[in-house]
N, C-alpha and C positions, 0 to 999 in steps of 0.2 A: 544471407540472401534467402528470401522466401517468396514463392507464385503459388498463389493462390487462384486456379482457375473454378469458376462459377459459372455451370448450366450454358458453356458457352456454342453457341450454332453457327455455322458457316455453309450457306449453299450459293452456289453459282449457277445461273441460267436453272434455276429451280430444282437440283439436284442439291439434295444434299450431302456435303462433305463433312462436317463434323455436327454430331446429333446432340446436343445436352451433355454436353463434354463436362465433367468435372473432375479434379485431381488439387493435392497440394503436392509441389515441388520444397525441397525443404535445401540449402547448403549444404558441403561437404558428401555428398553423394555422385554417383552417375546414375544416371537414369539411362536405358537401354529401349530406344522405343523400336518396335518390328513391327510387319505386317504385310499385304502383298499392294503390287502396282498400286496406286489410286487410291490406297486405303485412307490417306490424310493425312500421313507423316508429313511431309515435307509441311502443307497447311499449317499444321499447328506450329511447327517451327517459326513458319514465318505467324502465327499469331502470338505466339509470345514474344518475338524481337517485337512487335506490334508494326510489320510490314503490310498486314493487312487489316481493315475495320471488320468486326466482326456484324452476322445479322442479329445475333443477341445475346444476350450472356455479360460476363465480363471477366477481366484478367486483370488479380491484384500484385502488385508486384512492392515488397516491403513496405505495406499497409497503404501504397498509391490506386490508384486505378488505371492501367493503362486507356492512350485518347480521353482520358479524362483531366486526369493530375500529370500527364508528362505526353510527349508524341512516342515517345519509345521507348522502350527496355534499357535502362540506366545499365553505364559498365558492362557491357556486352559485347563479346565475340561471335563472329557469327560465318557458317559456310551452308550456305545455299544454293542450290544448286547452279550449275553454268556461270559461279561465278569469275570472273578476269581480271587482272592486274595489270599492270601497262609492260606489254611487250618488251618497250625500248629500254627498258631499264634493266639494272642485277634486283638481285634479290637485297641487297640492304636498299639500295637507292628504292624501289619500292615501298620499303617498310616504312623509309625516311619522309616519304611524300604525304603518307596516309597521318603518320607521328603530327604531322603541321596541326593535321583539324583539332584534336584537343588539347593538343602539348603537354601531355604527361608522361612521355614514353623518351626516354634517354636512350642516346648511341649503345649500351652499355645493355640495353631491355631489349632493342633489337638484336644485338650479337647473341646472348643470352636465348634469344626464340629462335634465330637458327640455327644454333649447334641443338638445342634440345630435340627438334625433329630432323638432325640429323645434313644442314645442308653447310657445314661448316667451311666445306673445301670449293660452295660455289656462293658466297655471301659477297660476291666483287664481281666476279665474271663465272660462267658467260651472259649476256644479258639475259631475260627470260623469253623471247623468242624461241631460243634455240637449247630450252626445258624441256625433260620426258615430262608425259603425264603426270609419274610418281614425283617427279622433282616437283612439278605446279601443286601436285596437293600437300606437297610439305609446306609449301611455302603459305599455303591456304590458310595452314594449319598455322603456321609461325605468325600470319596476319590475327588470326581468330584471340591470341593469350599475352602478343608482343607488351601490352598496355595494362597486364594485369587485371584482366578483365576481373569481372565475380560470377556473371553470368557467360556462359561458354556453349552456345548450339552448332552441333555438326549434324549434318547430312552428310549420309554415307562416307566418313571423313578417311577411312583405308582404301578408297577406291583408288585404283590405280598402283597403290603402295606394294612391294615384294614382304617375306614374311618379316626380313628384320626390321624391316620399318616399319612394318606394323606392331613389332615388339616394342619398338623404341615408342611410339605412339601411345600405345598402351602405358606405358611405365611414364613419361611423360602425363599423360591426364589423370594417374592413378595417384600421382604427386602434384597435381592443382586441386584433387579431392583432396589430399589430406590437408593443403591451405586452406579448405573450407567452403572453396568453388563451388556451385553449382554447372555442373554438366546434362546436358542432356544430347541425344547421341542416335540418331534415326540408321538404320541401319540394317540391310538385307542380307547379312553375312552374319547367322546367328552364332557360329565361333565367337565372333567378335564380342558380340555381345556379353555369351559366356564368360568370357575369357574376364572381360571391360567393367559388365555394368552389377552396379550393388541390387538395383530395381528392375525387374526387366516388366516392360507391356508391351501391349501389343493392342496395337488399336482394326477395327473389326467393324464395317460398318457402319461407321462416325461416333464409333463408341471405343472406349480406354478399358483394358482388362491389364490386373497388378497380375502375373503371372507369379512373381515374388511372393503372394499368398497364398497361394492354388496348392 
C-alpha cells in the first residue's frame, strides 16, 4: 500500500484547512499525525478514506487516483470521529451486519478482532447499548481491521481506553505494521504517539511537518 498525496487544498466557507498539503505514505509503517483543535487532522483523514472531494490537489492511492480511478480508498479501516454501530446489537452481531457488504470477513476474522482489542468476554452479550465508552472504542477498533484491511485510519483511537487497553492497542497495530499495513493515526495524546508511531507529524496551519526528520 502506497498514497501518494499531491499539493492537495481543502477550504470550507473560505478558510482554508489544508494548504498545498503534500506527503507519500509508504506500507508497513504507522504514521503518528498531532496537532491542536482545528489544525486538519481529522480533514485529511477523511481525505484519504476519500470522504470528502478535495478543492485541488490530488490523492494517489497504489498508482489510482482517488474520485478519479475509484470513489474511495480500497481495503480500508476507518474511525472517524462520532462514529456508531447499532445499539441493539452484541458486539459480534455488529461485526456480522457490516461482514455482509463485501463478504470477505469470516466468523473466525471477527472473533479474531475482538479478543485482539481485548473485548473477548463481551463478543455475545451485553448488546452495545449498554457499553462504556472504552468498550465502543474497542469495538471501533475491531470494526476498523476485522476484514484485513491494508489501509487502517484512526482518529484519536485510545480515546476513552484505560492504560491496558491502550497497551493492548498498541501491540495490536504494532503487529498489523509488521503485516505490512499502512496505519495512520490522528491523535492528541502525544505518549501515544511516542510510544505508537514509526513517523510522527504534525500538521500546522494546513501544512504537514516529518517531525521524524527534525
Amino acid at each position: 500500500m502506497e498514497i501518494q498525496v499531491n499539493n492537495i487544498v481543502k477550504t470550507i466557507h473560505k478558510k482554508v484547512i489544508l494548504d498545498h498539503l503534500s506527503y507519500r505514505f509508504e506500507g508497513g509503517h504507522i504514521y503518528g499525525l498531532t496537532g491542536i483543535n482545528g489544525s486538519g487532522k481529522t480533514m485529511l483523514l477523511r481525505a484519504l478514506a476519500g470522504l470528502i472531494h478535495l478543492t485541488s490537489g490530488e490523492i494517489i492511492i497504489n498508482g489510482k487516483v482517488l474520485h478519479r480511478d475509484m470513489d474511495f480508498a480500497p481495503d480500508t479501516g476507518v474511525i472517524i470521529e462520532n462514529m456508531s454501530l447499532l445499539p441493539q446489537f452484541s458486539a459480534f452481531e455488529n461485526l456480522k451486519q457490516l461482514s455482509k457488504i463485501k463478504r470477505c470477513a469470516t466468523d473466525k476474522d471477527i472473533l479474531s478482532a475482538l479478543t485482539a482489542v481485548g473485548l473477548q468476554e463481551q463478543i455475545y452479550q451485553p448488546k452495545l447499548k449498554a457499553y462504556s465508552l472504552g468498550m465502543r472504542q474497542k469495538l471501533n477498533i475491531a470494526q476498523a481491521i476485522f476484514e484485513n484491511q491494508q489501509l487502517i485510519l484512526l482518529d484519536e483511537p485510545t480515546n476513552g481506553l484505560d492504560s491496558d487497553s491502550v497497551d493492548k492497542c498498541i501491540q495490536t497495530l504494532r503487529q498489523l505494521r509488521d503485516q505490512g499495513k499502512l496505519i495512520i493515526l490522528a491523535s492528541h495524546i502525544s505518549d501515544d504517539l511516542m510510544r505508537l508511531a514509526d513517523k510522527q507529524l504534525k500538521l500546522s496551519a494546513g501544512h504537514l511537518v516529518d517531525l521524524t526528520s527534525e
